[in-house]
Structures are given as structure tokens and as C-alpha cells.
C-alpha positions as CSV (number, residue, x, y, z in Angstrom):
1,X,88.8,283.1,142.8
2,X,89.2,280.9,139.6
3,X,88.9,277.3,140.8
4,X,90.1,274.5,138.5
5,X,87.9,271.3,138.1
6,X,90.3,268.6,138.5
7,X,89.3,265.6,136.1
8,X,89.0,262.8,137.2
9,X,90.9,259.8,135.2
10,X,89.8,256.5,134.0
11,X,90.5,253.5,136.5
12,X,93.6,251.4,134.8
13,X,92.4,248.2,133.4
14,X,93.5,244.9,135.7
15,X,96.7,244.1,134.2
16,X,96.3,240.4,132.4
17,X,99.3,238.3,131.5
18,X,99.2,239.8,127.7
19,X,98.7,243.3,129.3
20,X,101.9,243.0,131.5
21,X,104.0,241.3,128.5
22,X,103.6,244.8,126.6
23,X,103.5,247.4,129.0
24,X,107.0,248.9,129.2
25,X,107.8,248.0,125.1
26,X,106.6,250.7,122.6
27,X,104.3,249.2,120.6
28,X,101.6,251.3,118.7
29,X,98.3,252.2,120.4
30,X,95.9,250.8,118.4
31,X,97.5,246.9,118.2
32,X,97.6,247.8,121.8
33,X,93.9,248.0,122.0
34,X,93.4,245.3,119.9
35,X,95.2,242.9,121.7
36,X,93.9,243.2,125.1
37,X,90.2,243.2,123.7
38,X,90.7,240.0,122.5
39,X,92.2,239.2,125.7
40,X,89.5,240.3,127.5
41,X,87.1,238.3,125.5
42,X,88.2,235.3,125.7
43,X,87.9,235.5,129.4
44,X,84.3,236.1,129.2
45,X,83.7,233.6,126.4
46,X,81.3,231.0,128.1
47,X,82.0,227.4,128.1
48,X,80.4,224.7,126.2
49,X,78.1,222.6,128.5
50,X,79.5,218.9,128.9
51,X,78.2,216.0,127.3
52,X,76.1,214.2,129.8
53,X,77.0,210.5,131.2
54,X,75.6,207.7,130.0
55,X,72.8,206.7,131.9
56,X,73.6,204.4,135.2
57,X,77.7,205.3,134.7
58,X,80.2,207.1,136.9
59,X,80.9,210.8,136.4
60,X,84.3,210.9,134.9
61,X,84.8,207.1,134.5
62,X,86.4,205.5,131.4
63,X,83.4,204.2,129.1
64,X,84.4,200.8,127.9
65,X,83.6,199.3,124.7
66,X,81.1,196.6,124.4
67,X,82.0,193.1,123.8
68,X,82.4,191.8,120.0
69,X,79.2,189.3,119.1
70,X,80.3,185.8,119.3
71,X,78.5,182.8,117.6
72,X,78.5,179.5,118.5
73,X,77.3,176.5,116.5
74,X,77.1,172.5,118.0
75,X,76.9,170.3,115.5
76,X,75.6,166.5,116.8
77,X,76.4,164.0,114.6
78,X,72.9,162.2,116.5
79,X,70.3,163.8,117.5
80,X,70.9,165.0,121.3
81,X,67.6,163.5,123.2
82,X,69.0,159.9,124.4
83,X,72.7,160.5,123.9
84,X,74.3,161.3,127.1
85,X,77.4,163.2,125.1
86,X,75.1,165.3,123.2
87,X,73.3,166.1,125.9
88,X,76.0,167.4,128.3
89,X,78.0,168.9,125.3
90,X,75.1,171.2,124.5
91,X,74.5,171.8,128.5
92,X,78.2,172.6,129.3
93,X,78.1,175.3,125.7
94,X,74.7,176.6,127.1
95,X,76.1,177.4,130.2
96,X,79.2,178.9,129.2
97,X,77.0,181.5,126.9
98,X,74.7,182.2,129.0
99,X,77.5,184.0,131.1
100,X,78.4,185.6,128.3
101,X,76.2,188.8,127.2
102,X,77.7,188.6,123.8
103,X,76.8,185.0,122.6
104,X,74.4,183.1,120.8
105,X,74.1,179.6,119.8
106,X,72.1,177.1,117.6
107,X,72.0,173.2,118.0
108,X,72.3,171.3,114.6
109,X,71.0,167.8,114.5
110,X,72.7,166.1,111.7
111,X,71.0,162.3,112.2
112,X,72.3,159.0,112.5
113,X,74.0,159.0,108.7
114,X,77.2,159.0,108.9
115,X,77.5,159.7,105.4
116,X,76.3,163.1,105.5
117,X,78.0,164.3,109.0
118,X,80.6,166.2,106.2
119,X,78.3,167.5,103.7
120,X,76.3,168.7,106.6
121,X,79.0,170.3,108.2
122,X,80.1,172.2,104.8
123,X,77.0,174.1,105.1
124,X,77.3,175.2,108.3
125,X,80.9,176.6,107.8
126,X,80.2,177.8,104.5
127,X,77.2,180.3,106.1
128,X,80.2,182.0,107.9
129,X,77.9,182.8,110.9
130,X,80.1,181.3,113.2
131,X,83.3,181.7,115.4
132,X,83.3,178.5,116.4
133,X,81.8,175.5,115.5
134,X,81.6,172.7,118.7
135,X,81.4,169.2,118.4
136,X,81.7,165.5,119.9
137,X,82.1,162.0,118.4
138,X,85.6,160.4,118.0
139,X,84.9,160.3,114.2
140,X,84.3,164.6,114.0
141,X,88.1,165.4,114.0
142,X,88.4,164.1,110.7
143,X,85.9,165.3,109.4
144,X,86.3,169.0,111.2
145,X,89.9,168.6,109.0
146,X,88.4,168.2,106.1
147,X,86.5,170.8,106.1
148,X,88.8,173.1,107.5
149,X,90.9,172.9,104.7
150,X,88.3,174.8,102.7
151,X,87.3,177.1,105.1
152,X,90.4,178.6,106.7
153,X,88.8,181.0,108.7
154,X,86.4,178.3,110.5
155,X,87.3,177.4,114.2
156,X,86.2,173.4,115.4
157,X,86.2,172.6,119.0
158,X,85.7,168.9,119.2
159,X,85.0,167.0,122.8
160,X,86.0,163.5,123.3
161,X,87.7,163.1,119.9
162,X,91.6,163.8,119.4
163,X,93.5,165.4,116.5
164,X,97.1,167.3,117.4
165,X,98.8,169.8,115.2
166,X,95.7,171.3,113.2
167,X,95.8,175.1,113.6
168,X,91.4,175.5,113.3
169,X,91.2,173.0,115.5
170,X,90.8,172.1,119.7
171,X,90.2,168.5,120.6
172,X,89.4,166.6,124.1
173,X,89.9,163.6,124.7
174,X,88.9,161.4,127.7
175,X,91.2,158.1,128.9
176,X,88.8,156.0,128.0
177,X,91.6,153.5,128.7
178,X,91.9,154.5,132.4
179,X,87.4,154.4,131.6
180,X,87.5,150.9,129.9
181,X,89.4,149.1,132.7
182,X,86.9,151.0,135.9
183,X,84.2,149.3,133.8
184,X,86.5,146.0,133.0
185,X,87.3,145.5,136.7
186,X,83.9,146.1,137.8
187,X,82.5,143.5,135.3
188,X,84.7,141.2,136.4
189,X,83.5,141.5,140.3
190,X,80.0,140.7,138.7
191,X,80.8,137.7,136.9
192,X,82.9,136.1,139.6
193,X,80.6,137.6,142.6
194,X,77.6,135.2,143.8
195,X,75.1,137.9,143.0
196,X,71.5,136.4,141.9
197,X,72.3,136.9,138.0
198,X,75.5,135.9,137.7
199,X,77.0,132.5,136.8
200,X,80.2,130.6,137.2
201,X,81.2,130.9,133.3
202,X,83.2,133.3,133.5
203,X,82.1,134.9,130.3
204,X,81.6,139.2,129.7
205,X,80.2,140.9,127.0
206,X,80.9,144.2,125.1
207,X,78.0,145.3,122.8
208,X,79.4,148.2,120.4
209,X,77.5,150.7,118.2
210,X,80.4,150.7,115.5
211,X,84.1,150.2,115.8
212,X,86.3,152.8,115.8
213,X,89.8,153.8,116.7
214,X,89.2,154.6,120.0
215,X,87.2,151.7,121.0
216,X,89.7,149.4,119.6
217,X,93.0,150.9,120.8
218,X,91.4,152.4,124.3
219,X,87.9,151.3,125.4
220,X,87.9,147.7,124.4
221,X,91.7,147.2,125.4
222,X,91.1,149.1,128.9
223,X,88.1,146.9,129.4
224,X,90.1,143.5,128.4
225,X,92.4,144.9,131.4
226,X,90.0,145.4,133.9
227,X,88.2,142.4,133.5
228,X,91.8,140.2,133.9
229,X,93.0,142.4,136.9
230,X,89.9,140.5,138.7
231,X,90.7,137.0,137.5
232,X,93.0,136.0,134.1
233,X,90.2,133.5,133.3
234,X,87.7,136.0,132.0
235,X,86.6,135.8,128.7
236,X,85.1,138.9,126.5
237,X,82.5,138.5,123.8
238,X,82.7,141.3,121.7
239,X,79.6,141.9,119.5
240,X,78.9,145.1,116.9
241,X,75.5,146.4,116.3
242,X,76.5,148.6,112.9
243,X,75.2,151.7,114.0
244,X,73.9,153.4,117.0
245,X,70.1,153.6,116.6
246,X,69.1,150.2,116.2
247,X,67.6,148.7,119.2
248,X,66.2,145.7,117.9
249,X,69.6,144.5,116.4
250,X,70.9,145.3,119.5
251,X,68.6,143.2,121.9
252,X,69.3,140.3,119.4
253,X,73.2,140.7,120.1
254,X,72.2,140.8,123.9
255,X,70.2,137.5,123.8
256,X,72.8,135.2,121.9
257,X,75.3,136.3,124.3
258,X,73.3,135.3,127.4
259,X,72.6,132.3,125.4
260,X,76.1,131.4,125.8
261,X,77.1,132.0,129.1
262,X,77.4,135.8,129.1
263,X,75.9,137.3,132.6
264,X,77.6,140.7,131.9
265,X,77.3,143.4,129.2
266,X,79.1,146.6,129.0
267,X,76.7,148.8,126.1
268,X,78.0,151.4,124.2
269,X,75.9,151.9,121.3
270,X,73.9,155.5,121.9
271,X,69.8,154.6,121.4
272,X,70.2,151.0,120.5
273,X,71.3,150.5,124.0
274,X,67.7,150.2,125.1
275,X,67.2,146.7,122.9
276,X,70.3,145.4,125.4
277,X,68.7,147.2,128.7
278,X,65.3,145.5,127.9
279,X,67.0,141.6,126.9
280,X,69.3,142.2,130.3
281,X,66.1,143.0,132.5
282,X,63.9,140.0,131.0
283,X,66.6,137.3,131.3
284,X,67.7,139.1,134.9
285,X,71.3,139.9,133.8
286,X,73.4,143.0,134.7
287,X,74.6,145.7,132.5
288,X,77.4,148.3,132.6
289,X,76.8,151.9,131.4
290,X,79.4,154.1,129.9
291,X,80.0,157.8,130.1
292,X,77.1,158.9,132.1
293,X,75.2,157.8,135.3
294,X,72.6,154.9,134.0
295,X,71.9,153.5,137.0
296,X,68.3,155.1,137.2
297,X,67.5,153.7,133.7
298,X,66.9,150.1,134.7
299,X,67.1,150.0,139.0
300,X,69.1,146.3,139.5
301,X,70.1,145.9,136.2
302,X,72.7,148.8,135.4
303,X,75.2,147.5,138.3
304,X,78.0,150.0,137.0
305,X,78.3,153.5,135.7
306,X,81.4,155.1,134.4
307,X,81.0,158.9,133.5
308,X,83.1,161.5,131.9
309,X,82.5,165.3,133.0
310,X,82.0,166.1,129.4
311,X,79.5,169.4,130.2
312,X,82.3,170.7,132.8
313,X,84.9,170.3,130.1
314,X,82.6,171.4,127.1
315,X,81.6,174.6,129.1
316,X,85.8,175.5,130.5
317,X,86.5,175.0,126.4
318,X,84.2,177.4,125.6
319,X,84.6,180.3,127.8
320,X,88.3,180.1,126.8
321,X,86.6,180.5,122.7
322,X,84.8,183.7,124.0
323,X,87.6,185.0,125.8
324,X,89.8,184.7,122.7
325,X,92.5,182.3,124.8
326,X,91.8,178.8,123.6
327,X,94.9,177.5,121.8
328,X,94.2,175.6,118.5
329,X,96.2,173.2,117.2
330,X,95.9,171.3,120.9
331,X,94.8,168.1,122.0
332,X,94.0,167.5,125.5
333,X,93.9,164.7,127.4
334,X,92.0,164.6,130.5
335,X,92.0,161.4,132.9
336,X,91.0,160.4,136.5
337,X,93.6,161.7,138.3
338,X,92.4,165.4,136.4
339,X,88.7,164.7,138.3
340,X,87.2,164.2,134.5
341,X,86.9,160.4,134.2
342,X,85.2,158.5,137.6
343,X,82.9,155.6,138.5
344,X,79.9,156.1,140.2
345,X,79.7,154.5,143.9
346,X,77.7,157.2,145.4
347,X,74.6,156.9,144.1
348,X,71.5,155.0,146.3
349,X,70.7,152.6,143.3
350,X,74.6,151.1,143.0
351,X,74.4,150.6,146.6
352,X,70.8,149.0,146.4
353,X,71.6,146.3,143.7
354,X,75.3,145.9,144.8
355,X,77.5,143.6,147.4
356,X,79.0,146.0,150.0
357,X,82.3,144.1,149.2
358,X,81.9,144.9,145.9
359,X,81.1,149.0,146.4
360,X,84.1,148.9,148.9
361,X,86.6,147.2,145.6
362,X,85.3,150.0,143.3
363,X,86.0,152.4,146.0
364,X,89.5,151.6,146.8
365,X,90.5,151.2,143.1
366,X,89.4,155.0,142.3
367,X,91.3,155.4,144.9
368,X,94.3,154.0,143.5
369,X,93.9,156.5,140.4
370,X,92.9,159.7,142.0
371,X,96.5,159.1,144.1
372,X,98.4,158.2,140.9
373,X,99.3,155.1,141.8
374,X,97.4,153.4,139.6
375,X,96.4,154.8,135.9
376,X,97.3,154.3,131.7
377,X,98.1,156.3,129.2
378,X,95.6,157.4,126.1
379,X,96.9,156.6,123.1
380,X,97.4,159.2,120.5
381,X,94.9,158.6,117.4
């Protein structure tokens, strides 16, 4: 018997999406073929291997791009050592950078000449290393103007100066009226007070480096205040040294007021302060200090200290320049009330050297600020 030998057929191919899509229409073998073979391969193509993370980041997380560099420059018209406002403008900068991974600063010393502070400045916004250029004297938002006006790109922050309207340029200003009459009022406590170097002439002194707008329309006129507010009698000797450096001159100044009745000096002439700290300690007189805790400098002679938080306000200023959200063209004005201006009554030597009636005045008068209802306005310059 004849036995046919069945044969046995191919198995069908899986049917893939392309596969299903032309079975059914009559479409010629050989595109037939062609088309599922590249089907087919593209299934078994292998992948590309995937990039590998960054070292120390998240699979799959967003990479984020670094920080732009940002350059800072602070420009003293001084040197810093032995200026209080230099040195806690360059402290409250430093600190603001150093949390910050993307700045870097330089100090610029530009002396005591007043005459180069703009030439000097030229140069350093002419390098165009810098974002922003930070400074602080009430004479530096002038000059930051002028030079702005060449270099329209340059940025100025200035502390404890004032200048509104100027589109390259951020002042802060201090009431150093609100400053003037803490260190008035406290002077006039002294010179009426039975305390071992005072006297009954009611006479005060005021020992300038220079005169300048702010000391003539805030300090000196806030001091003047102060003083009266204690007894209308008072009298102020106001004296300039011409510059800020020498001491000598200064100590000379000191000596001819005691001379004539003076018992009481408020100094605010950067390093030639010392000549009127060393006259005051000889001849067993009293001294007030301005902007900055001095009582340490000359234990029973500094009586009074008035400070500004100048670092604190320098270093807020700055993050807001790294950030990218500090407004030019704006001048603030900062004042007791704020927390920026204060007298010192907490500190061991004030209590040492002073009258517990006296502390107890100075304490009930910041009082009287902090609640608002006491305080002046600062004059725009």
C-alpha cells in the first residue's frame, strides 16, 4: 500500500501590528517580505546604553545649571584697619560671599586723598571685572555718579551715603539724625551729671574730621537736639580737624576746648580720633563715640557709644546683588525703630564708668524710639 508523506508546513510567523495591517489586502509577495523583515528587525535592534549620572546626583533628576560668576569689588575711600565703617562694610560683603559659591571679592584701599577717590575709582570700573562695585562714605554717591555716567554697565552699592533716582546706583543711609540726638542727649546727662570729670559750664564739644552734608544737616543738628532736650542752656563747640588722619591736629582741637570749659566731646574723625582719646584721658574728660562700640578703646573715658549695624545692612545688600533682586535707582533709609541705629547700654564698661540714673535715661529714651513714639526724619541729601 502507497503511503503518502504528509509535509509538514512552516509555523506562521507571530502576527505584528504591520503584519496584521496587510494580511487580508493583496499586496505583492516580495514588498510583503520586505516589510515585515524590517519589522522584525527593529524589534531586535538593541538599545543604546544610557548616559551615566553625574557623580553624587539622583537617577532621573533634573541637572541644574551652575550659578553665573559674580564679582564683587569694595572700594574704601580710607584704608579699613581703624575705621569702624570700613571694617564692618568689608565684614558684612565677606559674609554675604562666602554663602555664595559663585563670588569673589577684592578690597581696594584708595588712602586718605580725597582728591583721587574718582580717578581711583575710574580704574576700577573701567577693568570691567566687576558686577558690582560696594562702597561707604557720605561723599561716594557723587562720586559713584560720576563715574557711572561713563561706564553704563557698572553697578555702585554705596552704605551710609544717599543718592535717589540713579538707575547704577543703591544707597543706605543711616538717621544719623535720630544717631546725633542719642549721642546729644547722652552728652548732655554728662555735662549736667556730678560725675568726677564733669563741670558746671555747661559747655560740649563736637570734633569733626571734615564737614559735609550729612553732618551739617543730620549729625550736628541731631546732636544740637539732644544736648537741649537735657537742659536749653547747653552750649556746643564745634571744631574741624580737615581731614580724617590727623591725630595730632586733632588732640590740639581736644585741648583748647577743655581749656574753655568743654568736659564733653563727641569725635568723629576716623584715625585722628586717637589725638582726642589720648587729650580726653590725660586731662580726665569723657568722650562720646559714633557708629561703633568704643567703649573698650579708653575704659572711663568713652562714656557713650552710638552704633549703626552697617555689616548687617552691607551683607542683606549684597545677597540681594547676587541674587539679581536689588533695585537700583533706591535709597534707603534705615532708623532705630528698623533695629539699625542703637546706643549701647549693655555693655560691662558703660555700666562701670556710668551713674545708674544715667544708664536707666539712655535706656528709657531707646525706648521711646524703638516704640515710635519718639524719632526724626533724615533728610534727603
Amino acid at each position: 500500500m502507497h503511503h503518502t508523506q504528509s509535509k509538514k508546513l512552516p509555523p506562521k510567523p507571530a502576527q505584528t501590528g504591520i503584519y496584521r495591517g496587510l494580511v487580508g489586502r493583496q499586496v505583492p509577495a516580495l514588498v510583503l517580505a520586505a516589510v515585515l523583515a524590517l519589522a522584525l528587525g527593529s524589534t531586535c535592534r538593541k538599545q543604546a546604553p544610557a548616559e551615566p549620572e553625574p557623580p553624587g546626583s539622583k537617577p532621573g533628576a533634573a541637572q541644574t545649571t551652575p550659578p553665573q560668576p559674580f564679582a564683587a569689588a569694595f572700594f574704601i575711600p580710607g584704608f579699613v584697619e581703624g575705621s569702624p565703617n570700613y571694617e564692618m562694610l568689608v565684614e558684612g560683603g565677606e559674609r554675604a560671599a562666602a554663602q555664595a559659591s559663585n563670588v569673589t571679592t577684592k578690597v581696594v584701599e584708595a588712602g586718605f586723598n580725597s582728591a583721587e577717590w574718582e580717578q581711583q575709582l575710574t580704574s576700577l570700573a573701567a577693568s570691567g571685572e566687576y558686577d558690582v562695585i560696594v562702597t561707604s562714605n557720605p561723599a561716594m554717591p557723587a562720586i559713584c555718579a560720576a563715574v557711572a555716567a561713563r561706564f553704563p554697565r557698572q553697578k555702585f552699592i554705596v552704605i551710609d551715603g544717599f543718592l535717589e533716582g540713579n538707575p547704577q546706583i543703591h544707597t543706605v543711609i543711616f538717621n544719623q539724625v535720630e544717631q546725633g540726638y542719642l549721642v546729644g542727649y547722652m552728652a548732655g546727662l554728662v555735662t549736667t551729671s556730678d560725675m568726677p570729670g564733669a563741670n558746671p559750664d555747661l559747655e560740649v564739644g563736637l570734633i569733626a574730621g571734615q564737614q559735609y552734608p550729612v553732618m551739617d544737616e543730620a549729625i550736628r543738628p541731631g546732636f544740637e537736639k539732644g544736648l537741649r532736650a537735657v537742659d536749653p542752656a547747653i552750649e556746643l563747640d564745634f571744631r574741624v580737624v580737615g581731614n580724617w588722619y590727623d591725630a595730632g591736629k586733632a588732640a590740639n582741637l581736644a585741648a583748647s576746648m577743655f581749656d574753655a570749659g568743654v568736659d564733653t566731646i563727641l569725635v568723629i574723625a576716623g584715625s585722628a580720633a586717637q589725638g582726642v582719646l589720648t587729650e580726653s584721658r590725660e586731662r580726665g574728660r569723657y568722650v562720646l563715640w559714633f557708629d561703633s562700640n568704643g567703649y573698650d578703646l579708653a575704659p572711663g573715658t568713652v562714656v557713650g557709644s552710638s552704633a549703626i549695624r552697617l555689616a548687617e545692612a552691607t551683607a542683606e545688600t549684597m545677597e540681594k546683588a547676587i541674587r539679581g533682586t536689588l533695585t537700583y535707582g533706591v535709597a534707603r533709609k534705615l532708623d532705630v525703630r528698623d533695629g539699625y541705629v542703637e546706643f549701647i547700654t549693655d555693655d560691662p564698661l558703660f555700666r562701670e564708668s556710668v551713674p545708674e540714673g544715667l544708664q536707666e535715661e539712655m535706656r528709657q529714651l531707646m525706648a521711646r524710639f524703638r516704640s515710635g513714639d519718639l524719632g526724626f526724619a533724615m533728610p534727603d541729601f
